[in-house]
C-alpha positions as CSV (number, residue, x, y, z in Angstrom):
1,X,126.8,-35.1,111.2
2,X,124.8,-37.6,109.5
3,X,121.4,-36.6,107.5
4,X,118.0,-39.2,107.0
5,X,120.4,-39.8,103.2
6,X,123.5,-41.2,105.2
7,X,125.2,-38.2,103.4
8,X,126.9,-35.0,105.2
9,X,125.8,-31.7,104.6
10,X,127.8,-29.3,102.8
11,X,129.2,-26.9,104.4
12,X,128.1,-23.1,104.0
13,X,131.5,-22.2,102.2
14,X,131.3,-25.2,100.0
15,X,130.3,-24.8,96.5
16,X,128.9,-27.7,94.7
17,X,129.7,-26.9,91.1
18,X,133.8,-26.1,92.0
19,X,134.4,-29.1,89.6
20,X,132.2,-27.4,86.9
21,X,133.5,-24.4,87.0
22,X,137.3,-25.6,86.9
23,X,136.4,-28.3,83.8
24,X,134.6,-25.6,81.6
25,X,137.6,-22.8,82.8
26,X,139.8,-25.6,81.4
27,X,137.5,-25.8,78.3
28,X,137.6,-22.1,77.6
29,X,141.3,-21.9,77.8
30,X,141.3,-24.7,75.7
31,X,138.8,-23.4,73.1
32,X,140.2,-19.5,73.0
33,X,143.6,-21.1,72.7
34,X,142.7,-22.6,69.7
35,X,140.4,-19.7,68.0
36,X,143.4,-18.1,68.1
37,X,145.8,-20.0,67.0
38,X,143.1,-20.4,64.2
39,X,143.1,-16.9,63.5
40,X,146.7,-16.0,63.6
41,X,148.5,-19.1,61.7
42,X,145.4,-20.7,59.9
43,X,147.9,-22.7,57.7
44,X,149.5,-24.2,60.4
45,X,147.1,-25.3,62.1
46,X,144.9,-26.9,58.9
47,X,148.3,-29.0,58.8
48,X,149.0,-29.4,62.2
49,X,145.7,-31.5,62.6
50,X,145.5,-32.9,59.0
51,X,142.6,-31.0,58.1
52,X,144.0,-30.5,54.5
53,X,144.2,-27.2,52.7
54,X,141.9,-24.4,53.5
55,X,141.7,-22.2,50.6
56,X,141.0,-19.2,51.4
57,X,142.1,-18.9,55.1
58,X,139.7,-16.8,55.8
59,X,137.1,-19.9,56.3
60,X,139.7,-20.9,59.4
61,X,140.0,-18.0,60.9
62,X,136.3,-17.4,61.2
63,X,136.1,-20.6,62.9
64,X,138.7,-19.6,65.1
65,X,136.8,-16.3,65.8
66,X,133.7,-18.5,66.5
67,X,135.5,-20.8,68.9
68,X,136.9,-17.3,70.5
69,X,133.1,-16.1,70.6
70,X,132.0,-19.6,72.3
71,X,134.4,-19.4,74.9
72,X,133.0,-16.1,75.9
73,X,129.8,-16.8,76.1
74,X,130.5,-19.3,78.5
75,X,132.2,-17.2,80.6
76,X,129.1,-16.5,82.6
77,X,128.4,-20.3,83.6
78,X,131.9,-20.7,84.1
79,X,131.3,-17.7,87.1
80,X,127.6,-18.1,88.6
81,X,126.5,-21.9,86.8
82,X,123.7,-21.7,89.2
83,X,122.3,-18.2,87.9
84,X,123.2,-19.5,84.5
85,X,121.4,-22.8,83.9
86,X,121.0,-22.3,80.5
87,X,124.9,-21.3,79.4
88,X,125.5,-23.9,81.8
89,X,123.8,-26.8,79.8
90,X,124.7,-25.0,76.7
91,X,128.3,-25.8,77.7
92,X,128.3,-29.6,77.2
93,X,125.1,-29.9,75.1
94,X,126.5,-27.8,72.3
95,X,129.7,-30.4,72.5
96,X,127.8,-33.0,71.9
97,X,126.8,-31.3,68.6
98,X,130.0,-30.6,67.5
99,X,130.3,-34.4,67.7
100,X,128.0,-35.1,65.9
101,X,128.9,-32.7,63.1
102,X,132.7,-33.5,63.3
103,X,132.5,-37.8,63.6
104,X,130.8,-37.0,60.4
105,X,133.4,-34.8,58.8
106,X,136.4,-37.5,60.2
107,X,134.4,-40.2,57.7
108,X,134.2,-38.0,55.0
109,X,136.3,-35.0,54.8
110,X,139.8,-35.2,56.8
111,X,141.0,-37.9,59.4
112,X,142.7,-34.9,61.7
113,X,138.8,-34.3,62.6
114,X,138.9,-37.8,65.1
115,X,141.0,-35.3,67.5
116,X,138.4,-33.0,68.1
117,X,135.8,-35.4,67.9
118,X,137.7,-37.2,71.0
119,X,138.0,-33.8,73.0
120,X,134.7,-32.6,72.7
121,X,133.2,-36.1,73.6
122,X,135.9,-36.2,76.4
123,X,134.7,-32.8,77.8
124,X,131.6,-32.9,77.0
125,X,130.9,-35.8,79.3
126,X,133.4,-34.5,82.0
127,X,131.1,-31.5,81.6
128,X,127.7,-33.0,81.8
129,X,128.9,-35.0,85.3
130,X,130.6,-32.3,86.7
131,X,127.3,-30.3,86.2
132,X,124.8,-32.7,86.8
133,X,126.4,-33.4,90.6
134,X,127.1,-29.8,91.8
135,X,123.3,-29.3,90.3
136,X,121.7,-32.2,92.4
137,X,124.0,-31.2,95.8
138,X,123.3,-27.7,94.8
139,X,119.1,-28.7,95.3
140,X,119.7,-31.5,98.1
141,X,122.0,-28.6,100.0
142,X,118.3,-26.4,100.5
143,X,115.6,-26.7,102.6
């Protein structure tokens, strides 16, 4: 059944923000992964990604433990987006900051910053789409 758009409705069961919730489940994993690798083998890590030497490790573990805190705060968008608009934004603004911040630190502190830079632009845009069409097929799906 066609609509005055030339699109199809949705139907009832069909949730428009599936792809959201998937990419920023995906982007949790990914982040708590890594706040804890951060906190249990900070050495490793620093030279896993060519951060240079962190001295003390404390400094990496705490940004392990914010990473872990991050993902959790998520956690709500990544359930109800639609009751969460503000987490839910907050999801792939915030990466856009930690672009920001770490394209600057890849110029002038370590070149292993240039991966994260890549993954937080990466899904921080996948993000932003993903969002921004369950949002508007979320409104167009109401009377």
């Amino acid at each position: 059944m066609a609509t005055a758009l030339g699109t199809r409705p949705l139907a009832a069961s069909a949730d428009p923000l599936a792809p959201f919730k998937r990419w920023l489940t995906i982007a949790v994993a990914i982040d708590a992964l890594f706040g804890v690798v951060a906190i249990i083998w900070p050495r490793w890590l620093t030279e896993f990604l060519h951060f240079g030497a962190a001295y003390p490790t404390i400094w990496v573990r705490m940004v392990g433990l914010y990473a872990i805190l991050f993902a959790v705060t998520y956690v709500p968008a990544m359930i109800v987006p639609i009751a969460n608009p503000f987490l839910a934004v907050w999801a792939f603004v915030a990466r856009f900051i930690f672009v920001i911040f770490f394209f600057i630190a890849a110029l002038n502190v370590a070149s292993g910053f240039w991966i994260v830079v890549i993954y937080d632009l990466a899904i921080g845009f996948v993000l932003g789409r993903t969002y921004w069409r369950g949002f508007r097929d979320d409104l167009m799906s109401r009377p």
